[in-house]
VOGU-3710 file (C-alpha; in Angstrom, 3 decimals, decimal comma):
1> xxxxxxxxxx> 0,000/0,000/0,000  1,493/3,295/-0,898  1,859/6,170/2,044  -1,205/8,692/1,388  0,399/11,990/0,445  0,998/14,543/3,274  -1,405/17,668/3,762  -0,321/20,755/2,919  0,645/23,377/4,882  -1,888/24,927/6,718
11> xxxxxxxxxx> -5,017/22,820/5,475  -5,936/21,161/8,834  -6,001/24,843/10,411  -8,477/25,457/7,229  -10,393/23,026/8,413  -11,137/23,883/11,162  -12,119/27,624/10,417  -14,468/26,377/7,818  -16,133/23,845/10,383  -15,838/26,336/12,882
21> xxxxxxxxxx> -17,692/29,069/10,812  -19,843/26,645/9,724  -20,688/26,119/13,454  -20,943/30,357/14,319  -17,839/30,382/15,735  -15,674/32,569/13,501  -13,680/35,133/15,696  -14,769/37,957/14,212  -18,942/37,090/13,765  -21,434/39,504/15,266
31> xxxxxxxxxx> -23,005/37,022/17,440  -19,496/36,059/19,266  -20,206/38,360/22,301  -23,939/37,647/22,425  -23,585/34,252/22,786  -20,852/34,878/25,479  -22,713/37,234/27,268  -25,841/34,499/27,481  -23,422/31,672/28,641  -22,347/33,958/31,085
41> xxxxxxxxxx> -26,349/34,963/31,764  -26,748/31,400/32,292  -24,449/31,128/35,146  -25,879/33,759/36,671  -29,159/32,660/36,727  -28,646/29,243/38,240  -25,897/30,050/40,664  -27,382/29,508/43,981  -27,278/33,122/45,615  -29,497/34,270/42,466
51> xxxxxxxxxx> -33,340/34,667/43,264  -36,136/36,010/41,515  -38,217/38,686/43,008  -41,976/39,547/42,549  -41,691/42,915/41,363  -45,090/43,154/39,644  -48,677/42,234/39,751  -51,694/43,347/37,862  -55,686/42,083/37,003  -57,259/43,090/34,064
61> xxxxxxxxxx> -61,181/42,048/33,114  -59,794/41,189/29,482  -57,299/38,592/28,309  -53,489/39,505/28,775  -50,703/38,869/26,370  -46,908/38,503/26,315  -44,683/38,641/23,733  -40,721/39,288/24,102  -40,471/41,998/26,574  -43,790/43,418/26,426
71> xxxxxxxxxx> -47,249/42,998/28,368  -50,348/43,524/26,305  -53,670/44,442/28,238  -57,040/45,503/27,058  -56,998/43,957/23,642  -53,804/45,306/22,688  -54,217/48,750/23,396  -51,825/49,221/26,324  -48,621/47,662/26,546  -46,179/47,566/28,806
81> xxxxxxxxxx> -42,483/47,032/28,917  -41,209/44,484/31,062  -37,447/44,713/30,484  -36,982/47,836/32,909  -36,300/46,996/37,241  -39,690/47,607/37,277  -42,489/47,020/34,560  -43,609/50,175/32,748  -46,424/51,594/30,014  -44,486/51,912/26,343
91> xxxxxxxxxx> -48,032/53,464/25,211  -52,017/53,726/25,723  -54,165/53,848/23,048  -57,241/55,082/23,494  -60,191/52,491/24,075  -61,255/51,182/20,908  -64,808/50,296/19,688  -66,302/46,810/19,314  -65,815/46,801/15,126  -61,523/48,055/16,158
101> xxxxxxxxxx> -61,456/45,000/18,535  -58,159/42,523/17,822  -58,952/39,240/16,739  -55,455/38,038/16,631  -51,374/39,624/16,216  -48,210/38,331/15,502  -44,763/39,995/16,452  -42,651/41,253/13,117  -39,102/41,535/13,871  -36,662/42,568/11,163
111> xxxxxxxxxx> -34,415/40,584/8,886  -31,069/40,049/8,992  -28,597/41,154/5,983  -31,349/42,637/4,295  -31,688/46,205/2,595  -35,488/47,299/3,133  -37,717/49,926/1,987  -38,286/52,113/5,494  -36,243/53,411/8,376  -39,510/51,663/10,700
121> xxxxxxxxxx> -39,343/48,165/9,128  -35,727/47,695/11,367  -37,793/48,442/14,031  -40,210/45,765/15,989  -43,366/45,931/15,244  -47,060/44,076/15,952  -49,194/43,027/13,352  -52,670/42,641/14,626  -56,097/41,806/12,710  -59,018/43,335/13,313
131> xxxxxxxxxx> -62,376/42,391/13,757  -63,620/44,522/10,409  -61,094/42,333/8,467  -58,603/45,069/8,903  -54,473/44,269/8,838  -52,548/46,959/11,140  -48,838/46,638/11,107  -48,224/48,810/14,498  -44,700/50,064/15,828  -43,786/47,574/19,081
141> xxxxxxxxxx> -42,739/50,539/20,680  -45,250/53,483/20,209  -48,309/51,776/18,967  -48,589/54,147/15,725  -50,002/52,710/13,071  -46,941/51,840/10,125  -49,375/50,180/7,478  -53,120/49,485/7,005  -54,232/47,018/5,001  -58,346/46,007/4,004
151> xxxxxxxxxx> -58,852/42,118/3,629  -61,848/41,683/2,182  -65,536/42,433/2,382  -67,951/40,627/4,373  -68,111/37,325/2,262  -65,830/35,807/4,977  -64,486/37,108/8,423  -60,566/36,336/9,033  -59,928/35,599/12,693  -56,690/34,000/13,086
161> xxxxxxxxxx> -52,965/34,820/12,403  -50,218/32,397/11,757  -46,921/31,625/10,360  -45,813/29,338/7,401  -42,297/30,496/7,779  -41,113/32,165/10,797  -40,879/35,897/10,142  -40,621/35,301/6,516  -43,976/33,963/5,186  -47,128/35,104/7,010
171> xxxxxxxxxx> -50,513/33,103/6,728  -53,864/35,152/7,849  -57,298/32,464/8,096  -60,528/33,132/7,789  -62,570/31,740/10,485  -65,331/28,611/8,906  -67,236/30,354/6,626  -71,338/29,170/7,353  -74,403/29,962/5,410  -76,967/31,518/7,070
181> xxxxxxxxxx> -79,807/29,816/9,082  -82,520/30,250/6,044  -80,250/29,330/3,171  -79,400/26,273/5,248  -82,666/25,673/5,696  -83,558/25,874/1,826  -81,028/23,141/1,100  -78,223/25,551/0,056  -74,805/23,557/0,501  -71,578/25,654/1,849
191> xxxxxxxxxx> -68,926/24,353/-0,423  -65,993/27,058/0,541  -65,010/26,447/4,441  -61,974/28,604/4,715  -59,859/31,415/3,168  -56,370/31,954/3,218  -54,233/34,972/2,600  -50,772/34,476/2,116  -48,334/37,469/2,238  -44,258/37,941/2,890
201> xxxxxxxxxx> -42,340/39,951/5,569  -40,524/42,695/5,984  -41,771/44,495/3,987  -45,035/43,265/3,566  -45,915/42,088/0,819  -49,063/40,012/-1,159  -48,595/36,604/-2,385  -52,238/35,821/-2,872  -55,543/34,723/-1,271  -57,651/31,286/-2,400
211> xxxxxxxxxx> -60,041/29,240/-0,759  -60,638/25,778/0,893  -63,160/24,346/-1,089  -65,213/20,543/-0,010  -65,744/20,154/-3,952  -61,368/20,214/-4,286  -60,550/18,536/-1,008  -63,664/16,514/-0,023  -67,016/17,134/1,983  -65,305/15,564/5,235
221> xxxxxxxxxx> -62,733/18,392/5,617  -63,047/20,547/9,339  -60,553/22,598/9,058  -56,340/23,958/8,075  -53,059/24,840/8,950  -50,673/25,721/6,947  -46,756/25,049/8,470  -43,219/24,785/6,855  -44,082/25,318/3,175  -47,008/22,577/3,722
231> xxxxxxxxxx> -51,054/23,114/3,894  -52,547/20,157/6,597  -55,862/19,192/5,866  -57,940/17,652/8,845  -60,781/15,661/8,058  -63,782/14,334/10,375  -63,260/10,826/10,460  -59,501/11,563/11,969  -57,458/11,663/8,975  -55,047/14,164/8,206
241> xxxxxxxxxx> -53,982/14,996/4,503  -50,515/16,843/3,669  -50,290/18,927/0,759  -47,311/20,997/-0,997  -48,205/24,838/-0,006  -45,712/26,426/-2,186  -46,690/24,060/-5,218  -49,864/24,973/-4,781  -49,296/28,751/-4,986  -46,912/28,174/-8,108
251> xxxxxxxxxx> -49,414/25,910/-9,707  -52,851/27,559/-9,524  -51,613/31,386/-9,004  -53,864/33,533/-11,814  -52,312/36,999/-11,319  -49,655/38,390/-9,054  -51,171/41,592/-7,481  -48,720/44,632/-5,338  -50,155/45,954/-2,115  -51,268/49,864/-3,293
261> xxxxxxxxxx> -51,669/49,201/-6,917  -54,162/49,521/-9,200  -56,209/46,380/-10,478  -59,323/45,484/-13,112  -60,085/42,310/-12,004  -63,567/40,340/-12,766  -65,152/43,258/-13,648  -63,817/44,878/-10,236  -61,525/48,452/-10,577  -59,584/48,837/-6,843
271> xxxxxxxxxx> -56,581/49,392/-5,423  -54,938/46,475/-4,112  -55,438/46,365/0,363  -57,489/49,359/0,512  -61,198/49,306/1,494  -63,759/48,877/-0,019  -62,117/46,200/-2,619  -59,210/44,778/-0,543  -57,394/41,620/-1,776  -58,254/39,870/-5,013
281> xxxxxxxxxx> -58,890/36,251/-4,713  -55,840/35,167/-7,181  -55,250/31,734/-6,357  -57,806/29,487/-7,363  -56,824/25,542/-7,186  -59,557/24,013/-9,994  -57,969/20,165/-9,252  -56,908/17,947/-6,451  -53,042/19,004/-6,076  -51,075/16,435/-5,200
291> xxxxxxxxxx> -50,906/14,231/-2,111  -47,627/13,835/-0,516  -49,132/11,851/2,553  -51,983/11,147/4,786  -52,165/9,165/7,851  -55,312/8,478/10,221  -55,129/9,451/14,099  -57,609/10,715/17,208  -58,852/13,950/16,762  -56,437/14,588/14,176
301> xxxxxxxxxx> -53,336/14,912/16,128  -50,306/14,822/13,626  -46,864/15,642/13,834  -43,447/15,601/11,893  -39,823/15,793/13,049  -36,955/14,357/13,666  -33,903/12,947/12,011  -34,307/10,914/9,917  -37,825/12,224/9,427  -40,339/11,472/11,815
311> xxxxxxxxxx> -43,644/11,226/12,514  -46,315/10,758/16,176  -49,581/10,001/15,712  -52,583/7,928/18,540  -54,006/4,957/16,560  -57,771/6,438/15,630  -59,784/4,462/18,785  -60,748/5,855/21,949  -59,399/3,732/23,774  -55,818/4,399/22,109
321> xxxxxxxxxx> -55,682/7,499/23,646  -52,439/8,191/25,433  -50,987/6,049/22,988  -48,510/7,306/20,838  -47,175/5,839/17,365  -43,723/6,958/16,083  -43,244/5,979/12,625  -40,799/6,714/9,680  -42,203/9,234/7,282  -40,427/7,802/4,283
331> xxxxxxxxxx> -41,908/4,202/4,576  -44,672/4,483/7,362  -42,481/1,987/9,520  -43,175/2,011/13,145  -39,646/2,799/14,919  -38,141/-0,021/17,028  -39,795/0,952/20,842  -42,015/3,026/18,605  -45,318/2,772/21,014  -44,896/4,797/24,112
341> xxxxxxxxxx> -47,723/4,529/26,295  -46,878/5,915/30,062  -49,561/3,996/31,665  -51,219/6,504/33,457  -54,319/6,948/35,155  -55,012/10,762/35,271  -57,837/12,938/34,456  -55,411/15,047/32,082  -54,041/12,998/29,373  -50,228/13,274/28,463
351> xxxxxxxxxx> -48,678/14,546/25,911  -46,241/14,492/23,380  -44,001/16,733/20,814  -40,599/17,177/19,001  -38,294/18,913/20,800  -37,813/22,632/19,895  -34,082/22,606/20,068  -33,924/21,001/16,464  -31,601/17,850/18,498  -34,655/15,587/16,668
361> xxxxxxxxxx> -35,575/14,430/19,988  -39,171/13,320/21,566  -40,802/15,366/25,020  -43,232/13,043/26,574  -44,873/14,335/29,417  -46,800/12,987/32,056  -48,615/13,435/35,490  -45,209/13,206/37,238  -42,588/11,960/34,721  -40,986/13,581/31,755
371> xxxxxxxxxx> -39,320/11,384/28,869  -36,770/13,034/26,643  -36,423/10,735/23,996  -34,007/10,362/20,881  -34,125/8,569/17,352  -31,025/5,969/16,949  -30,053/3,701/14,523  -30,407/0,006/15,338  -26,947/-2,152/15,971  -25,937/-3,651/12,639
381> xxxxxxxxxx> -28,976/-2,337/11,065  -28,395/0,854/9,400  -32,068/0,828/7,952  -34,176/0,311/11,548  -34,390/3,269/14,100  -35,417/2,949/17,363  -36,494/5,127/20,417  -34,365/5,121/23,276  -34,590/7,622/26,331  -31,751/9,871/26,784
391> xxxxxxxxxx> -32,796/11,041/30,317  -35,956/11,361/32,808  -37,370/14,123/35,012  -39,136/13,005/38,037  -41,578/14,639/40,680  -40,857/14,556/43,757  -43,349/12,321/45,575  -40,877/11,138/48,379  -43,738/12,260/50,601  -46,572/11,315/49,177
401> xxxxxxxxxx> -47,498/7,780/50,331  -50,485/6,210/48,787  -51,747/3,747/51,628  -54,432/1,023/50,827  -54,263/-0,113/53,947  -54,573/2,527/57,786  -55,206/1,377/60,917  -57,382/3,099/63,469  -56,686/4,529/67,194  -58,306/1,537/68,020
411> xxxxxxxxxx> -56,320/-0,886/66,118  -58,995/-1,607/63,296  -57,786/-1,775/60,494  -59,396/-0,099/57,257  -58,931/-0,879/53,643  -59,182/1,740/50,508  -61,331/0,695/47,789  -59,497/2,968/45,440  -56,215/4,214/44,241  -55,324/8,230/43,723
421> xxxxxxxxxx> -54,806/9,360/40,272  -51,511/10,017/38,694  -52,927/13,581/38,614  -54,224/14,030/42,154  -53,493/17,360/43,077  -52,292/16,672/46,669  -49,276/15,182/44,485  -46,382/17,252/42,758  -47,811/16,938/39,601  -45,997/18,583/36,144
431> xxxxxxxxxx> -48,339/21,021/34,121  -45,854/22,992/32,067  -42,835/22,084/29,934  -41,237/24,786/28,158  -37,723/25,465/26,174  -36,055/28,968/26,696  -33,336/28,295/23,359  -30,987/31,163/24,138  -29,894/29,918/27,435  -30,273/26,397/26,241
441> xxxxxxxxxx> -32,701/25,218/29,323  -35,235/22,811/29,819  -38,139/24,380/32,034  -40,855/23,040/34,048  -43,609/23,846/36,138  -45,199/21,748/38,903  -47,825/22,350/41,025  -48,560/20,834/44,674  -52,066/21,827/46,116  -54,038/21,090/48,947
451> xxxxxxxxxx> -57,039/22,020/49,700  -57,492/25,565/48,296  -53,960/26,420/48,574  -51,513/25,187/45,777  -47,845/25,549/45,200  -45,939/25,726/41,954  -42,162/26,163/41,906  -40,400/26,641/38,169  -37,123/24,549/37,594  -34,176/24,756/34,912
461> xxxxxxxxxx> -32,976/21,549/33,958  -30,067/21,298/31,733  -31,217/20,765/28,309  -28,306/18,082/27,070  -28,923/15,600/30,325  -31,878/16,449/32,613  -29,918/17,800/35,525  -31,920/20,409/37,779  -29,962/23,634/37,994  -32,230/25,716/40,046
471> xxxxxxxxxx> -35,751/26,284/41,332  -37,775/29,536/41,745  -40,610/29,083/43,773  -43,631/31,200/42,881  -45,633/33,312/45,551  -48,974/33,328/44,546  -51,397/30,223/44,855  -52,277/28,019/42,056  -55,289/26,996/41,532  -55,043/23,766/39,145
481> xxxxxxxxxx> -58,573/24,113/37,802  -57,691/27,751/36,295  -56,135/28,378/32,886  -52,051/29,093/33,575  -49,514/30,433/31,485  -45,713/30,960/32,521  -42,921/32,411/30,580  -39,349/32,225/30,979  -37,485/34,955/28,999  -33,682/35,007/30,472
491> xxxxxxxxxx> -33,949/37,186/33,247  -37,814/37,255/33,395  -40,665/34,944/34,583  -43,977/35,730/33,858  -46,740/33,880/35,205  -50,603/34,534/33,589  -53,661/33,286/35,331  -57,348/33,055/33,957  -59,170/32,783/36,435  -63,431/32,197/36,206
501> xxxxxxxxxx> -65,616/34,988/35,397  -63,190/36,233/32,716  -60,774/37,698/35,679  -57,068/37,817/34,952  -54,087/38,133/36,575  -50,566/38,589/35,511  -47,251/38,101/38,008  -43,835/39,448/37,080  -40,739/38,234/38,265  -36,932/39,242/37,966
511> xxxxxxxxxx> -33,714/38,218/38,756  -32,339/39,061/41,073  -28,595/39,128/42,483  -27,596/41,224/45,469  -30,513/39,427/47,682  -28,926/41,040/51,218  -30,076/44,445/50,393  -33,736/42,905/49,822  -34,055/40,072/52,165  -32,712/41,680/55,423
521> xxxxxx> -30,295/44,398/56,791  -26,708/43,015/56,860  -23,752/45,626/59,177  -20,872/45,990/57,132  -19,648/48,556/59,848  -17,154/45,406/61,030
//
């Protein structure tokens, strides 16, 4: 065998930079001291003398948002900065009448590397639409109103706001479009259920609008999503149909149309967005498009991930449910270990999902265990994959015993005809699991509560092998039969309560580091 040649001078070091840049690591790349500065906000936060102080509380009579920083009360139209020591109002609009009312927003932020049209688009801003079918794009920071656009008339009423591709495409639904009660009654069939407009940001832009129509996709359809360059179809009987989104906007697009231009179209003269004409209906799909795949599962819960791809769906029975299938998406294969069922008997069901990180790993979460699992190929089988777990959470239950059997003062003994659920709220049970993907953490929320007091206590875990790096206990009560929400935003902890009676509250924490000076007094004089 001859001796390979030697490499030459300097290639390894190369290497190295290329796999290194390829990684975000290049020396001299913006993001170098931001992702120091979080590894070094990491430490912080989980070193032990580090608390987190309540230093905010409010209740509002209408639902209360958060999104990145900022606190959103009465329907959008004050907002509030939570960055600052101590929560404060950004702007307050004044209240708005019942046809201005928000139906749904989405936060814009702006591209990277990109030249655009308008010193605000580089700014943070809100999109939020309307009940009157009106899209606002509204500056984050002021609440001014940067762009208006009209949807349509009142052939359909567009309720929800979503995104195909993260801050790049932008997906607005309409919500199921009914006949009304007389032309039902005459026998008139509703064959278009849904519209979609489709439009690109920053700066916005139109792609199109069509419709979901029974005659194209069948009478059985409920409702849409559209996700990832792909429009899911849900049907009643369970099954779920996948369909190429941006195929079907090449395929079946009539016209392309600008926001603010002029347009003849069907016998209609307008400007493109503005009222009363607002967005021509330009994609019309005339033929089945293609299927890519389909599968059948309870109440259509379907999803894809993974690597190699994925896919978790419940076998379409009742009595399946809480049993989860993971199967290849290239040959429908179930994966080696591919059934996990947990076992347990709880009034909440548990759940499952693909791990945010992009690692291609499984959450499975239950009453008082958490699964991370991860796709590997079989031994000396290149072809199988099977699940493994790479780590476990557990509750702590140490003391809660579950006797069958107590004795009496008097020495009787006395047996229990039945067992406590998984989910009994006298036991740490787990009701949130969350990812915070800057500082690389694995959060969770459980909740102990007896009688009408409950305690819930948020803990870090480290996201590559389960360990628990710290836990914040939070001060108010929980209440396990209310609606929570809790955010963890690096420094910040937000904690969002709907309580009955349309009565919500929102708590605000923040790190904290120095906890002498707000715990207690301590003499430095010796």
């Amino acid at each position: 065998r001859g001796r390979a040649a030697s490499r030459a001078p300097g290639a390894h070091n190369i290497c190295c930079l290329l796999t290194r840049r390829a990684h975000g690591f290049y020396a001299r790349d913006a993001g170098v001291a931001h992702r120091k500065n979080l590894g070094l906000l990491r430490k912080i936060i989980c070193q032990e003398s580090t608390k987190f102080k309540n230093v905010w509380t409010t209740h509002s009579a209408s639902p209360i948002a958060y999104e990145r920083g900022r606190i959103y009360l009465d329907n959008y139209q004050c907002c509030i900065s939570s960055i600052a020591q101590e929560p404060r109002i950004l702007y307050q609009k004044p209240k708005c009448s019942k046809s201005e009312k928000i139906e749904d927003a989405l936060l814009l932020e702006c591209p990277l590397g990109e030249m655009l049209p308008s010193a605000s688009d580089y700014k943070s801003s809100l999109i939020v639409l309307t009940v009157q079918n009106w899209l606002l794009r509204l500056s984050a920071d002021s609440g001014e109103i940067l762009e208006k656009i009209y949807l349509a008339g009142a052939c359909c009423k567009f309720r929800y706001l979503s995104w195909d591709t993260p801050q790049e495409i932008m997906v607005v639904k309409s919500a199921q479009n009914k006949l009304p009660a007389a032309a039902r009654q005459a026998g008139i069939q509703q064959s278009v259920l849904f519209y979609l407009a489709v439009f690109q940001v920053l700066p916005l832009s139109f792609i199109g609008m069509l419709e979901i129509n029974k005659k194209i996709f069948g009478n059985s359809v409920t409702d849409v999503a559209v996700s990832n360059g792909i429009l899911i179809v849900m049907h009643s009987m369970g099954l779920v149909r996948l369909y190429n989104f941006q195929a079907i906007l090449e395929q079946f697009m009539e016209q392309p149309f600008d926001l603010g231009h002029e347009f003849n179209w069907n016998g209609q003269v307008g400007v493109v967005g503005k009222y009363p004409f607002g967005l021509p209906y330009n994609i019309k799909i005339t033929d089945t498009p293609p299927l890519l795949f389909e599968a059948s599962s309870l109440e259509n819960a379907f999803q894809i991930g993974g690597y190699p791809w994925h896919y978790i769906i419940t076998p379409n029975k009742k009595k399946h449910k809480g049993v989860f299938h993971i199967c290849s998406l290239k040959d429908n294969a179930l994966a080696k270990n591919g059934i996990q069922d947990m076992k347990c008997c709880s009034l909440e069901p548990d759940w499952i999902y693909f791990h945010p990180d992009m690692s291609g790993r499984i959450i499975h979460v239950g009453p008082n265990l958490i699964k991370i699992l991860k796709l590997k190929e079989v031994k000396n089988n290149a072809d199988q994959v099977e699940i493994a777990e790479d780590f476990t959470i557990v509750a702590n239950r140490e003391n809660c015993v579950n006797n069958t059997v107590t004795v009496t003062a008097s020495g009787r003994v006395v047996k229990t005809r039945f067992n406590l659920l998984d989910d009994d709220p006298e036991q740490e049970t787990f009701k949130i699991v969350d990812y915070e993907d800057e500082l690389d953490l694995l959060s969770t929320v459980a909740v102990t509560q007896i009688g009408a007091d409950g305690k819930a206590h948020l803990d870090f875990h480290c996201n590559e092998h389960g360990i628990l790096l710290k836990s914040i206990p939070l001060l108010e009560s929980w209440d396990v039969t209310y609606s929570h929400e809790v955010y963890f935003d690096k420094d910040l902890v937000l904690h969002i309560e709907q309580k009955p009676n349309r009565r919500f509250s929102c708590y605000v924490y923040q790190m904290v580091c120095d906890t002498a000076k707000d715990d207690e007094y301590v003499d430095r004089s010796s």
